[in-house]
Phi, psi and omega in degrees: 000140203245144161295149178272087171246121190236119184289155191285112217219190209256337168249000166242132172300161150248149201254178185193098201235125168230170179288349184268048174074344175284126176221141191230125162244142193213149166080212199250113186290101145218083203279170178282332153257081175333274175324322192277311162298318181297301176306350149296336224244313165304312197300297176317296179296308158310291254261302188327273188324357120343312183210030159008149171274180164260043126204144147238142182236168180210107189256126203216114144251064212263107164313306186184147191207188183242175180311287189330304164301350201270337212256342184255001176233003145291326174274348182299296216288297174311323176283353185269305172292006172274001158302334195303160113178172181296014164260356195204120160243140184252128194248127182257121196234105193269139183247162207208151152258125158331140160075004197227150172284023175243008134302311178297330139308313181304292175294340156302305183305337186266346170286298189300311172263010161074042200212146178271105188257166190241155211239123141216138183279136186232106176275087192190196174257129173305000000 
């Protein structure tokens, strides 16, 4: 299995799914087809989830996004987190700008989804 990498455009994040358990999305999610971007990133993940690290993490830095998009890195989020049980822990790690909304997302998604994700405030550029 080969790592995913999709570069970062003004409308898109960059993801970055590697086999050693790391998978990172940064920047803004409003792709102009939400399904079409997305399904490499399902895809990568049926497969990971075959054969899981014993941990994984997941780093989420979303600037901004839209309904849509919100709804496709809620499944994203979820399907990573059906990986959860005591041979494999999945750690969802949110990165945030003070004051902005995409904290206030992160926690709704943490809510909504019943699962604990950890806040780190990031002071820097997107």
């Amino acid at each position: 299995m080969e790592k995913l990498y999709i570069e970062r455009t003004d409308r898109t994040p960059l993801i970055e799914f590697t086999t050693d358990g790391k998978l990172c999305l940064w920047g803004t999610f409003v792709p102009e087809n939400p399904a079409e971007f997305y399904l490499p990133l399902h895809n990568w993940i049926a497969k990971y989830s075959n054969n899981p690290e014993p941990e994984t993490v997941v780093e989420i830095g979303i600037v901004y996004t839209r309904g849509s998009g919100m709804s496709f890195i809620e499944k994203l989020i979820h399907e990573l987190i059906l990986l959860n049980s005591e041979q494999h822990l999945v750690i969802i790690n949110w990165y945030y700008c003070m004051n902005t909304i995409d904290i206030k997302a992160g926690k709704f998604l943490s809510r909504k989804l019943n699962y604990a994700f950890n806040f780190v405030e990031f002071e820097g550029i997107w």
